[in-house]
PDB file of N, CA, C and O in Angstrom:
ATOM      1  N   UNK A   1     120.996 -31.096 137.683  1.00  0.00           N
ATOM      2  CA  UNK A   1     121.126 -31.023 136.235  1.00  0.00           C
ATOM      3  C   UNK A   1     121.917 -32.241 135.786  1.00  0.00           C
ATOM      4  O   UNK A   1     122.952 -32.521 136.391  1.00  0.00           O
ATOM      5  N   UNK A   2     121.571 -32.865 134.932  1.00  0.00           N
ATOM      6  CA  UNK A   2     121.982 -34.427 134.427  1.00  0.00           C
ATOM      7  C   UNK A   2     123.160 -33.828 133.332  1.00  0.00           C
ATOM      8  O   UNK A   2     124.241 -34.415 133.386  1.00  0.00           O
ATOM      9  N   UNK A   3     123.073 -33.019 132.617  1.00  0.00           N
ATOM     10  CA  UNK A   3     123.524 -32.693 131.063  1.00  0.00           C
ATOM     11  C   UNK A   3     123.198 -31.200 130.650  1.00  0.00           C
ATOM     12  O   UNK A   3     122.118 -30.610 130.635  1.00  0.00           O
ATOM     13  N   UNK A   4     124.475 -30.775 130.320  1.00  0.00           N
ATOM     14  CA  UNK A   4     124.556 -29.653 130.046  1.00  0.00           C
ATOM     15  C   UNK A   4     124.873 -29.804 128.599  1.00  0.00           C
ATOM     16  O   UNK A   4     125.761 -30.523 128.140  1.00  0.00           O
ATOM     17  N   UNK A   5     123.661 -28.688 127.613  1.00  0.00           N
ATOM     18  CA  UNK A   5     123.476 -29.167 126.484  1.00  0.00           C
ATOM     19  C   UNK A   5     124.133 -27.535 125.436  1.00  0.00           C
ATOM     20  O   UNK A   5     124.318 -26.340 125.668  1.00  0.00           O
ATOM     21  N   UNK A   6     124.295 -28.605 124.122  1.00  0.00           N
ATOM     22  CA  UNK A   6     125.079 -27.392 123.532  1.00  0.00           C
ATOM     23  C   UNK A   6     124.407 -25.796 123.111  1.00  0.00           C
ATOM     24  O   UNK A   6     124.941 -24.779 122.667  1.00  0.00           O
ATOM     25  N   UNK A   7     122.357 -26.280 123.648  1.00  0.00           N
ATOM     26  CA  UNK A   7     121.430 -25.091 123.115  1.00  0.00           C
ATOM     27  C   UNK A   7     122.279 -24.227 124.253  1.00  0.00           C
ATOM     28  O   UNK A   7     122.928 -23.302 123.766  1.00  0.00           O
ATOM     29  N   UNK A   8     122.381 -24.392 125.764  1.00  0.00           N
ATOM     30  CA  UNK A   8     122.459 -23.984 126.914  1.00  0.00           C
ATOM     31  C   UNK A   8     124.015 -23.357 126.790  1.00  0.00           C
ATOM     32  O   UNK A   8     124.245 -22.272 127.325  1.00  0.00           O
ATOM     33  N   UNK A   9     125.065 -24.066 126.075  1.00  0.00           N
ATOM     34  CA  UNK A   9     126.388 -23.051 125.806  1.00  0.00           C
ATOM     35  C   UNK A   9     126.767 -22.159 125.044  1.00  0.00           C
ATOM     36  O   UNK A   9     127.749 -21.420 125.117  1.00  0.00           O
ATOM     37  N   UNK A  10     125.668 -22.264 124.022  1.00  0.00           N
ATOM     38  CA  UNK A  10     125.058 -21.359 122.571  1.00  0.00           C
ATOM     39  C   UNK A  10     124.418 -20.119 123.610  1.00  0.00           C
ATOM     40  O   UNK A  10     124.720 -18.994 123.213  1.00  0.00           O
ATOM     41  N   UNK A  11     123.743 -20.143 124.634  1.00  0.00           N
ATOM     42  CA  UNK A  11     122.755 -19.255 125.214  1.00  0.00           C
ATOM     43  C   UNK A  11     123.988 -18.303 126.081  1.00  0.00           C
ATOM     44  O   UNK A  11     123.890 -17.106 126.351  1.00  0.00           O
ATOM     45  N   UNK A  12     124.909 -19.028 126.345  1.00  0.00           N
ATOM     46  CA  UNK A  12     125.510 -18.335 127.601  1.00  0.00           C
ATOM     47  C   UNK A  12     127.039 -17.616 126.932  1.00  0.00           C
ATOM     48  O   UNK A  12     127.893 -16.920 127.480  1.00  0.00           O
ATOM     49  N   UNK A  13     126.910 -18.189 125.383  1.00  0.00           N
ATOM     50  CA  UNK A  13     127.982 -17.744 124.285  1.00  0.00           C
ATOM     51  C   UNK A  13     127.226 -16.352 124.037  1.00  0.00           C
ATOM     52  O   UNK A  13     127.850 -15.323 123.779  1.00  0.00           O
ATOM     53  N   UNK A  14     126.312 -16.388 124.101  1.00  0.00           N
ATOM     54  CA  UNK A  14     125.157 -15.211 122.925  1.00  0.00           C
ATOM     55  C   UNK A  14     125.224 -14.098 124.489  1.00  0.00           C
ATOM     56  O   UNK A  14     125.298 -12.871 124.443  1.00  0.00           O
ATOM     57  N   UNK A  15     125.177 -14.889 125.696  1.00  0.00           N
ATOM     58  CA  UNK A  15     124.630 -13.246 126.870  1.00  0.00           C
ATOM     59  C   UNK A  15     126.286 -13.033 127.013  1.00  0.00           C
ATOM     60  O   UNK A  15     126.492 -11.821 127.069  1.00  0.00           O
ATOM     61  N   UNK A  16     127.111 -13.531 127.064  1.00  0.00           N
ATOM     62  CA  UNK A  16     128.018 -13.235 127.528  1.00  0.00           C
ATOM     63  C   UNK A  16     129.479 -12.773 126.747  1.00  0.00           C
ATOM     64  O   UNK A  16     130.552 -12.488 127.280  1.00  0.00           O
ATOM     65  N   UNK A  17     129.238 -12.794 125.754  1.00  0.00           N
ATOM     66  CA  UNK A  17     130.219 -12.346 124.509  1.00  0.00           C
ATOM     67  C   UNK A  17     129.768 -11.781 122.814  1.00  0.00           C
ATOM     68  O   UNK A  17     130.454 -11.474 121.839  1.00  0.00           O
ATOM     69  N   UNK A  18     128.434 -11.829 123.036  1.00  0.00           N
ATOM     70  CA  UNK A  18     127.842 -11.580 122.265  1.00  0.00           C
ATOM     71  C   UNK A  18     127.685 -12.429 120.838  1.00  0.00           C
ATOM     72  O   UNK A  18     128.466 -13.370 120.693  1.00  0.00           O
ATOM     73  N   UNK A  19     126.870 -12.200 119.938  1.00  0.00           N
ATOM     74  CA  UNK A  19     126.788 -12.747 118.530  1.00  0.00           C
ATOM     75  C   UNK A  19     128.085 -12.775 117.823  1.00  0.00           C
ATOM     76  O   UNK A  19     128.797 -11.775 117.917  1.00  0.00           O
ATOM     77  N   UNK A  20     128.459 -13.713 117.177  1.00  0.00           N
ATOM     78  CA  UNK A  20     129.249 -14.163 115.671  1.00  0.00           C
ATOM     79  C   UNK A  20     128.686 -13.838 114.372  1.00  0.00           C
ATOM     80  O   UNK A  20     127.680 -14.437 113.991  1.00  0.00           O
ATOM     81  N   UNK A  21     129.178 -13.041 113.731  1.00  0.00           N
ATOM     82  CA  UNK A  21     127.825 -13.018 112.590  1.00  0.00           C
ATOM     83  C   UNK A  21     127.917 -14.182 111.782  1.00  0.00           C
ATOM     84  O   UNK A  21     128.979 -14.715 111.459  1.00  0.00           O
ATOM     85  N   UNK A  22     126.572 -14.635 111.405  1.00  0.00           N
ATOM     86  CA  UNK A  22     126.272 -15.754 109.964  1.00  0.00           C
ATOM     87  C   UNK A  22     126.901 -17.183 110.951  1.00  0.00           C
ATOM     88  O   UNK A  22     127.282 -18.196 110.365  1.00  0.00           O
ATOM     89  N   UNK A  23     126.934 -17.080 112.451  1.00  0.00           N
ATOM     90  CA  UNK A  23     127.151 -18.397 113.189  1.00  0.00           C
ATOM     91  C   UNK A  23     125.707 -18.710 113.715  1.00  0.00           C
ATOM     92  O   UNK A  23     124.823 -17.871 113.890  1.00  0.00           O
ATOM     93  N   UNK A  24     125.612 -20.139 113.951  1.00  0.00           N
ATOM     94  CA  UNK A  24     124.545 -20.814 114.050  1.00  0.00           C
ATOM     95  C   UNK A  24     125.087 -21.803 115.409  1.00  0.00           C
ATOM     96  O   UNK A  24     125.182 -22.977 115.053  1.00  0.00           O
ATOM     97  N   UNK A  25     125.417 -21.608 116.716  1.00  0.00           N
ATOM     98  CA  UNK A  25     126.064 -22.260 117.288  1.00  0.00           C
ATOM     99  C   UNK A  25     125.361 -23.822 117.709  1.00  0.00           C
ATOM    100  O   UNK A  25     125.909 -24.806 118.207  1.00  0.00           O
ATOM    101  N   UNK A  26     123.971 -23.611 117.303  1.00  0.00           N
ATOM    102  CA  UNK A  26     123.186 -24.777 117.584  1.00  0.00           C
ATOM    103  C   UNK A  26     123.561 -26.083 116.793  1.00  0.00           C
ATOM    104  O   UNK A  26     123.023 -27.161 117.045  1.00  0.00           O
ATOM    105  N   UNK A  27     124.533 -25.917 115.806  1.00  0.00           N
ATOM    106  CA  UNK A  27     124.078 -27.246 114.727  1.00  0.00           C
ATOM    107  C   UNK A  27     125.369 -27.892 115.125  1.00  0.00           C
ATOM    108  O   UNK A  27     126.286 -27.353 115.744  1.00  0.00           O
ATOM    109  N   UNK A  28     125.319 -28.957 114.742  1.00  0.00           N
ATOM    110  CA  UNK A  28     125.911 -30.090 114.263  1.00  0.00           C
ATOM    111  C   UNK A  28     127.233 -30.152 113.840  1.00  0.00           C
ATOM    112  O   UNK A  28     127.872 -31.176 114.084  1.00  0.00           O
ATOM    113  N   UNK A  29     127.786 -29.162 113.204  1.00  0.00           N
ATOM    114  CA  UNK A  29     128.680 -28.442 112.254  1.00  0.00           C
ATOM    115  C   UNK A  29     129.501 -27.562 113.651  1.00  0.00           C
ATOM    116  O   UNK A  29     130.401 -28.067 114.322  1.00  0.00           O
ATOM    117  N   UNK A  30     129.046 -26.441 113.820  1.00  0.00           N
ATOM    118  CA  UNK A  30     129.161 -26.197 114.997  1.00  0.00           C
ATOM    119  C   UNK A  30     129.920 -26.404 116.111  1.00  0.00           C
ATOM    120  O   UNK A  30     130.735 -25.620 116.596  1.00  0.00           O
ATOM    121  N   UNK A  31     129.468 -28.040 116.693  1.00  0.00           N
ATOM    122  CA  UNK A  31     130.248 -28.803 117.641  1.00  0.00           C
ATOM    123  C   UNK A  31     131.786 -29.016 117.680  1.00  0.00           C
ATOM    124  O   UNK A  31     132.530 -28.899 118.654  1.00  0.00           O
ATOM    125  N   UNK A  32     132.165 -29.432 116.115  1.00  0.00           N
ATOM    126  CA  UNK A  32     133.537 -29.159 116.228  1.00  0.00           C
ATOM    127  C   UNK A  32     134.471 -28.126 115.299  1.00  0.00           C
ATOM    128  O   UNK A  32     135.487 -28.358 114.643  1.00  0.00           O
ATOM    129  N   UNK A  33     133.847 -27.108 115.474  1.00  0.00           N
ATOM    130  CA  UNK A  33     134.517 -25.378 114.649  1.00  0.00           C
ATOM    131  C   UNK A  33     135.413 -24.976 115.428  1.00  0.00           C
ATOM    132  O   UNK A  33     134.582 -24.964 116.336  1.00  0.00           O
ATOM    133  N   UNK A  34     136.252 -24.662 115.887  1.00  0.00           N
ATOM    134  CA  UNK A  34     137.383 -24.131 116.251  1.00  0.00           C
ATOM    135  C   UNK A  34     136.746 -22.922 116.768  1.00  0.00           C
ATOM    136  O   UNK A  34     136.259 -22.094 115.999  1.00  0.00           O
ATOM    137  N   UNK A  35     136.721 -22.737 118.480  1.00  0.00           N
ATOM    138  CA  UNK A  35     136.119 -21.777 118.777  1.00  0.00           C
ATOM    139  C   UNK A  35     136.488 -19.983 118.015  1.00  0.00           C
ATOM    140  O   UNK A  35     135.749 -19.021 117.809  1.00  0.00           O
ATOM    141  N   UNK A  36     137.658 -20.166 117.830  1.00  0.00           N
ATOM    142  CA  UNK A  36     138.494 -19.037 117.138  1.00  0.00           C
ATOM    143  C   UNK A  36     137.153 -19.099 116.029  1.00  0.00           C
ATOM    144  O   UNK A  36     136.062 -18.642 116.368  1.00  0.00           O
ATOM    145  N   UNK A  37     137.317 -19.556 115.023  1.00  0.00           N
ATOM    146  CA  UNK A  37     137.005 -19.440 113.752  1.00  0.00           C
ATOM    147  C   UNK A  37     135.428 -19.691 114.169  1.00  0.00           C
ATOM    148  O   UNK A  37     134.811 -20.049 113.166  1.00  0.00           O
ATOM    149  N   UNK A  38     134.770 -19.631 115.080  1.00  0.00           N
ATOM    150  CA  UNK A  38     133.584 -18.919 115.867  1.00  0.00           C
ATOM    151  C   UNK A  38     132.977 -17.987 115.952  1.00  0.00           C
ATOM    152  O   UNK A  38     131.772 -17.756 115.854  1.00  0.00           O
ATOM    153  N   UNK A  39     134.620 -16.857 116.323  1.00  0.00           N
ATOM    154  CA  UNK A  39     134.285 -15.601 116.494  1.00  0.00           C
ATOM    155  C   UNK A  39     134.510 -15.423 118.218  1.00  0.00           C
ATOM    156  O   UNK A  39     134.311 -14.403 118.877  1.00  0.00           O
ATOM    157  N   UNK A  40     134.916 -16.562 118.631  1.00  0.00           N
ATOM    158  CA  UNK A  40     134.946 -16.465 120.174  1.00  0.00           C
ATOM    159  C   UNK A  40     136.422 -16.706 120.903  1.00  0.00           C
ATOM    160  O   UNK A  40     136.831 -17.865 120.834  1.00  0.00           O
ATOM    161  N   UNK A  41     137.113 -15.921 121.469  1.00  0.00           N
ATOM    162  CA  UNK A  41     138.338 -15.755 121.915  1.00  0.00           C
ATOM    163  C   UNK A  41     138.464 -16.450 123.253  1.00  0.00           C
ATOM    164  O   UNK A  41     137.446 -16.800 123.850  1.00  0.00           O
ATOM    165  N   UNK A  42     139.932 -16.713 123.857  1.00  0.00           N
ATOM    166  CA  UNK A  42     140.004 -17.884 125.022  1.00  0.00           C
ATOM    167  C   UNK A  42     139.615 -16.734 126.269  1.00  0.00           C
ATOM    168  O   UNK A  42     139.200 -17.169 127.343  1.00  0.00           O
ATOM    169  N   UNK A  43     139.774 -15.268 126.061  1.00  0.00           N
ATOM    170  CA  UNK A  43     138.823 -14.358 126.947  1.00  0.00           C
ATOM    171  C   UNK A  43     136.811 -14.343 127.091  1.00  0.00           C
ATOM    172  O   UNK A  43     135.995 -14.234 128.006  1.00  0.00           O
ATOM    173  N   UNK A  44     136.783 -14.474 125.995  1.00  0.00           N
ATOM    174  CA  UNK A  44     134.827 -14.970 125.828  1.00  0.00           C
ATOM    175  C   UNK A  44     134.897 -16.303 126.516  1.00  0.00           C
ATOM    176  O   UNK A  44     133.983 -16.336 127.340  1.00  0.00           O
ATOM    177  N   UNK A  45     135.581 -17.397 126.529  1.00  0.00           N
ATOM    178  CA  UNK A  45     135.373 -18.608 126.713  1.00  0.00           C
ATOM    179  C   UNK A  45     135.879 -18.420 128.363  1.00  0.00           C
ATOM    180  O   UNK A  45     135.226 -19.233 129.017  1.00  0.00           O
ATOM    181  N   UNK A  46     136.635 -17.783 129.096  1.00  0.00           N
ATOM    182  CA  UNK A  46     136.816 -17.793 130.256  1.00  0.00           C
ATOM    183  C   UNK A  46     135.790 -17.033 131.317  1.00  0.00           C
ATOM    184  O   UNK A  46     135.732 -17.007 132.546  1.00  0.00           O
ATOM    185  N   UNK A  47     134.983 -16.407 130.219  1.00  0.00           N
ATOM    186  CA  UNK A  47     133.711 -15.088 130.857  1.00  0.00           C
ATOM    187  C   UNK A  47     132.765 -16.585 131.117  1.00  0.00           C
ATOM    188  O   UNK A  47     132.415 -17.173 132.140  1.00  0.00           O
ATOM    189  N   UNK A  48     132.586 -16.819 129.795  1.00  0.00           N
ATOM    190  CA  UNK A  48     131.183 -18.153 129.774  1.00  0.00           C
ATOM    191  C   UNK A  48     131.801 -19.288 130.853  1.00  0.00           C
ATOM    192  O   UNK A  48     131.006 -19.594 131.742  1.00  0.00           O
ATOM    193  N   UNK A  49     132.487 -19.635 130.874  1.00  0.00           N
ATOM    194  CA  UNK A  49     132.902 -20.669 131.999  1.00  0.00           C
ATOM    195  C   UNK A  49     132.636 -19.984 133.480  1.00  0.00           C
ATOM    196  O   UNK A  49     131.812 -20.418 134.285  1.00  0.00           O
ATOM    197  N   UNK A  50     133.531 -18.772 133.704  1.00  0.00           N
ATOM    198  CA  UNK A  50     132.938 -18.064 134.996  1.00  0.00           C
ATOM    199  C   UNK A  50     131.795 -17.898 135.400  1.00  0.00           C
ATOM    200  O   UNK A  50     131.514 -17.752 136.590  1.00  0.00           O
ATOM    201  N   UNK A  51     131.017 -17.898 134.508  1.00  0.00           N
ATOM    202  CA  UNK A  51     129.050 -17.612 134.800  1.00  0.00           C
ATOM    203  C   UNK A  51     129.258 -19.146 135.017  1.00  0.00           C
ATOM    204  O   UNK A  51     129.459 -19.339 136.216  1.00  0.00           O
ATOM    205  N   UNK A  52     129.284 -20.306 134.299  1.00  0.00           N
ATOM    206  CA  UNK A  52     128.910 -21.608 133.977  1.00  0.00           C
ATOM    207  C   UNK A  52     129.143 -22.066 135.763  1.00  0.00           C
ATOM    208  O   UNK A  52     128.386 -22.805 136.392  1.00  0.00           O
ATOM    209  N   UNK A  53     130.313 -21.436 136.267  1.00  0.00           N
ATOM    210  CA  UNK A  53     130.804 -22.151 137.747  1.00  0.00           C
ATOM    211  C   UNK A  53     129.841 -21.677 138.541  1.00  0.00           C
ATOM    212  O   UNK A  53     129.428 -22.347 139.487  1.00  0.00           O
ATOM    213  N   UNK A  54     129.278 -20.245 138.200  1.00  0.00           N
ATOM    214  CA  UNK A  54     128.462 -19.460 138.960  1.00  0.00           C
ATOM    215  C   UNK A  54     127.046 -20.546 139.321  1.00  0.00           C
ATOM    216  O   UNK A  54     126.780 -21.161 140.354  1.00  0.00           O
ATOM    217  N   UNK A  55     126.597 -20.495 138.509  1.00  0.00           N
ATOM    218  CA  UNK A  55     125.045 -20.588 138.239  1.00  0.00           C
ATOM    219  C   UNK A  55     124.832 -22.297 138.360  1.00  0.00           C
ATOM    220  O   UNK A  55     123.714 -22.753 138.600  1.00  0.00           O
ATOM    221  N   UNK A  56     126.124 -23.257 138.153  1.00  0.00           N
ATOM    222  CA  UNK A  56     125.751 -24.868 137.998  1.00  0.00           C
ATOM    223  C   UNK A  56     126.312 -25.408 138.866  1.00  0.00           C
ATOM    224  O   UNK A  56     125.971 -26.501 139.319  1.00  0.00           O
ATOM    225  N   UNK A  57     128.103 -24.163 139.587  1.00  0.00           N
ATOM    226  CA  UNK A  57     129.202 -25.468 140.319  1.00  0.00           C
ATOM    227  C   UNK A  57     129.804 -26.367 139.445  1.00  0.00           C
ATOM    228  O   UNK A  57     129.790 -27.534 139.836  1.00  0.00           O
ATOM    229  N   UNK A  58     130.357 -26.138 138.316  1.00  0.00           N
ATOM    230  CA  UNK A  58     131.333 -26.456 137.607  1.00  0.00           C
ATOM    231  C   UNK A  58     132.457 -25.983 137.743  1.00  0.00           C
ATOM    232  O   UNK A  58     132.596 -24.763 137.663  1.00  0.00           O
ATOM    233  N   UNK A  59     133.479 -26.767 137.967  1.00  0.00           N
ATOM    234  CA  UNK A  59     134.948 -25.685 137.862  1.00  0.00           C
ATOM    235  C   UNK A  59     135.446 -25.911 137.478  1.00  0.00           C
ATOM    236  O   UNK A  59     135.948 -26.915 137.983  1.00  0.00           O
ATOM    237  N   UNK A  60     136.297 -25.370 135.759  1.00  0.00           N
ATOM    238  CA  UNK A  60     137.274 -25.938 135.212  1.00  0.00           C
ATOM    239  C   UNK A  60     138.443 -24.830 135.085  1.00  0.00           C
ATOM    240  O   UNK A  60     138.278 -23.689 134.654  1.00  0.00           O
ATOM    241  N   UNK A  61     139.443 -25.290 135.462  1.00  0.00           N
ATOM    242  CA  UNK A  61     140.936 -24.756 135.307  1.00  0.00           C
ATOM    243  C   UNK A  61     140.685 -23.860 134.177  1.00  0.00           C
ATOM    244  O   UNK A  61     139.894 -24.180 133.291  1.00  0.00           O
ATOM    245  N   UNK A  62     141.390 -22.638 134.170  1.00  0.00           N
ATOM    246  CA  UNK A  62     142.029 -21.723 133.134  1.00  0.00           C
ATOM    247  C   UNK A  62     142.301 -22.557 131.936  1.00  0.00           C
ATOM    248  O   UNK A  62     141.613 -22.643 130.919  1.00  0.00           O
ATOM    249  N   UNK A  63     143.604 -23.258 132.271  1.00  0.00           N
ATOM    250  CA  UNK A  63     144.391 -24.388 131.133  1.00  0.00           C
ATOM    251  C   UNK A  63     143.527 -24.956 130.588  1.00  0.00           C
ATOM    252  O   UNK A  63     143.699 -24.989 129.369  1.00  0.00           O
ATOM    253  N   UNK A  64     141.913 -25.835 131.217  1.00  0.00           N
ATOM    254  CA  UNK A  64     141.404 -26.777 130.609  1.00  0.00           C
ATOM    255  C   UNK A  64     140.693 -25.859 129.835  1.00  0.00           C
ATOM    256  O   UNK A  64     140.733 -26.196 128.651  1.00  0.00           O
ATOM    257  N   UNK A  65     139.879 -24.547 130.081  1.00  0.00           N
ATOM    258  CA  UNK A  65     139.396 -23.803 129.158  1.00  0.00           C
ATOM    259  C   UNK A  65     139.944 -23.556 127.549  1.00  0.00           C
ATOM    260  O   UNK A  65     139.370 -23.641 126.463  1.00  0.00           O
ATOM    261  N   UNK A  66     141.605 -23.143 128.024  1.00  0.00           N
ATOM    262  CA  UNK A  66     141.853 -23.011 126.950  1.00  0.00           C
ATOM    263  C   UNK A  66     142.192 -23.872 125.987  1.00  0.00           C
ATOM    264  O   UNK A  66     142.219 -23.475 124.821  1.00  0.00           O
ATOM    265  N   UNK A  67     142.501 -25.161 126.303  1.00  0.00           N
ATOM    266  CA  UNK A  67     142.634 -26.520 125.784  1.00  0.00           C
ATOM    267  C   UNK A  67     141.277 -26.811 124.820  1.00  0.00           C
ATOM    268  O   UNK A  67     141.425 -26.858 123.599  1.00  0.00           O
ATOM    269  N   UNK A  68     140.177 -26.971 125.328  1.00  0.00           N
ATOM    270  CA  UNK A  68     138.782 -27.015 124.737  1.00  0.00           C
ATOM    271  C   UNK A  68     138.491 -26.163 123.425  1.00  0.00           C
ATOM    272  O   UNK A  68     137.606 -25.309 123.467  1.00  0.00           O
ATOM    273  N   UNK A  69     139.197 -26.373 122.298  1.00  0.00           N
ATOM    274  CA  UNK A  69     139.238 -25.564 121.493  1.00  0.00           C
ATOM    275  C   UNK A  69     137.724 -25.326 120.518  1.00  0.00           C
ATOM    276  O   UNK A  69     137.486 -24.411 119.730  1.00  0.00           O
ATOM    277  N   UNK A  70     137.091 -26.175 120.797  1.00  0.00           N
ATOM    278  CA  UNK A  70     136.060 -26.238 120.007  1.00  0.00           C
ATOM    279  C   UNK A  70     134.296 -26.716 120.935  1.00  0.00           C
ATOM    280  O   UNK A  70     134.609 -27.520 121.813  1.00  0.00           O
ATOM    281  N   UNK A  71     133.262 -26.555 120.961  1.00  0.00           N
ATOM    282  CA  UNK A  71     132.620 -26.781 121.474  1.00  0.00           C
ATOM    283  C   UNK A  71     131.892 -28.033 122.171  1.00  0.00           C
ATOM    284  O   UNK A  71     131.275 -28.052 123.236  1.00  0.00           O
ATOM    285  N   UNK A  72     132.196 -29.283 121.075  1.00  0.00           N
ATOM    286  CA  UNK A  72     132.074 -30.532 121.804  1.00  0.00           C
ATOM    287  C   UNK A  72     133.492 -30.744 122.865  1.00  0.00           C
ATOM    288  O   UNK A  72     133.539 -31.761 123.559  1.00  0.00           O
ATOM    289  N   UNK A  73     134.239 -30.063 122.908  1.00  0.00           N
ATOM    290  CA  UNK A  73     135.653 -30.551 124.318  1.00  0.00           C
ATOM    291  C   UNK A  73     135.290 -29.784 124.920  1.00  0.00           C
ATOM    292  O   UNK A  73     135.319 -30.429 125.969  1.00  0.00           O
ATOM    293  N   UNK A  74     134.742 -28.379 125.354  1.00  0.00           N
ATOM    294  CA  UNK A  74     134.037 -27.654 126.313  1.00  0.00           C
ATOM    295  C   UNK A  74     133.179 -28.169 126.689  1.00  0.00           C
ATOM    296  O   UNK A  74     133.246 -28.280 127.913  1.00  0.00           O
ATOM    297  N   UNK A  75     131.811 -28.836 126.021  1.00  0.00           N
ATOM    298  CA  UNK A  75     130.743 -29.370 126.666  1.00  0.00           C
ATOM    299  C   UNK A  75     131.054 -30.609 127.366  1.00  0.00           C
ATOM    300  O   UNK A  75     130.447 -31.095 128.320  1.00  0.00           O
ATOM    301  N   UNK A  76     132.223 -31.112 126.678  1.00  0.00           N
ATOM    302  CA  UNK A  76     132.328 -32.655 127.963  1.00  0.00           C
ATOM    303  C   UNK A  76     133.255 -32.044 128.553  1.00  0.00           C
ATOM    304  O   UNK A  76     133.416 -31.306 127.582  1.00  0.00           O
ATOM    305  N   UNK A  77     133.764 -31.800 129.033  1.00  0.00           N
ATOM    306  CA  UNK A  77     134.536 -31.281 130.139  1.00  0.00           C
ATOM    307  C   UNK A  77     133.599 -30.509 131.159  1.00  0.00           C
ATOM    308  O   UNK A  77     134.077 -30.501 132.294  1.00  0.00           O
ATOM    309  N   UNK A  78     132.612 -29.980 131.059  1.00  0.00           N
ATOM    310  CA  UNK A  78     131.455 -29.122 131.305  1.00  0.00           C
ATOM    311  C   UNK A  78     130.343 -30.319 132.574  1.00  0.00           C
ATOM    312  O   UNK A  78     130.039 -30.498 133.753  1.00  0.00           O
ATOM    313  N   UNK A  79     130.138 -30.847 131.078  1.00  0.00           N
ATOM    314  CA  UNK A  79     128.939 -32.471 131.954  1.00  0.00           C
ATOM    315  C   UNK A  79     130.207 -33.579 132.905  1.00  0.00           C
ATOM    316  O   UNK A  79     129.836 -34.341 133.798  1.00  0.00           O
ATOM    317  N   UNK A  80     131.637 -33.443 132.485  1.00  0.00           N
ATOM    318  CA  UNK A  80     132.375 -34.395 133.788  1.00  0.00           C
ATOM    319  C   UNK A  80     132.759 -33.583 134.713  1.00  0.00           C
ATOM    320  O   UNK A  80     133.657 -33.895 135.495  1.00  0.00           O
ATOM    321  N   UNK A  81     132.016 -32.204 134.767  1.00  0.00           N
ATOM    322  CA  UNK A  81     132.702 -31.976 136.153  1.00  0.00           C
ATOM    323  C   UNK A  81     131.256 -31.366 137.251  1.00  0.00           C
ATOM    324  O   UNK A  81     131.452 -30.813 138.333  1.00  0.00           O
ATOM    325  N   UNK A  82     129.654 -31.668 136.570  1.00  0.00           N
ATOM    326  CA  UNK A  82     128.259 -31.177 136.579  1.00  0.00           C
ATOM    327  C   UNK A  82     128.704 -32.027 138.636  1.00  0.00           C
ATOM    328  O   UNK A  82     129.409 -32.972 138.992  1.00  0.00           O
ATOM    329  N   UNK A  83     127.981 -31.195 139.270  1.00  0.00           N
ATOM    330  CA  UNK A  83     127.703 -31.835 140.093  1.00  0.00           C
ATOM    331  C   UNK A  83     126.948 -32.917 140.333  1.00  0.00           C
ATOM    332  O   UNK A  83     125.893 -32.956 139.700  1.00  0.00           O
ATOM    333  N   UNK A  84     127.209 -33.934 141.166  1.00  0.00           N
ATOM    334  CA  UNK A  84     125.931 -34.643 140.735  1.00  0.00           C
ATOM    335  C   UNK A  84     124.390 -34.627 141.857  1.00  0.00           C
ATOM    336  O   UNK A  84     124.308 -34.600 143.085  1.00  0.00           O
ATOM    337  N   UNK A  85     123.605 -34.649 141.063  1.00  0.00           N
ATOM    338  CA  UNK A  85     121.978 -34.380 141.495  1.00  0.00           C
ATOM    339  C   UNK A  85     121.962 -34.699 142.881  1.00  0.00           C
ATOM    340  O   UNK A  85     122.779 -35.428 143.445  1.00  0.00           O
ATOM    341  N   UNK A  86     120.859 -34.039 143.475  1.00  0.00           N
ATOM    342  CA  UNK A  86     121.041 -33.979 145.057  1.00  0.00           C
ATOM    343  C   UNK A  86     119.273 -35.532 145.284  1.00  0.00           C
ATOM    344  O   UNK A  86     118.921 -35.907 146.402  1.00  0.00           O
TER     345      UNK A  86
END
């Protein structure tokens, strides 16, 4: 996997903590919302990271999770730690 994209953290936001109402996690706008003001807590964001290590081999610290307050600092932190392609 080259790039882990924000449709793919929107997907794993939606199985794993469920819907935000009237959020659109796909857009633009989106990228830098304050995961709080999301609808998504540093407990939802430590579930989605745990699957994320599962399923890709990403591993990011507790601390860096909770640091990533918004969705573009999760997704790069996400793609610098992607394994790289075999």
């Amino acid at each position: 996997m080259s790039e882990f994209t924000q449709r793919e953290l929107a997907d794993k936001l939606l199985a794993c903590a469920g819907e935000s109402e009237g959020v659109d996690l796909t857009t633009g706008e989106a990228l830098d919302t304050p995961f709080i003001e999301l609808g998504y807590d540093s407990l939802a964001l430590l579930q989605v990271t745990g699957v994320i290590k599962r399923e890709y081999g990403v591993e990011l610290s507790d601390d860096a999770v909770v640091e990533a307050e918004t969705p573009r600092l999760l997704l790069k932190m996400i793609n610098a730690s992607l394994p790289e392609p075999a």
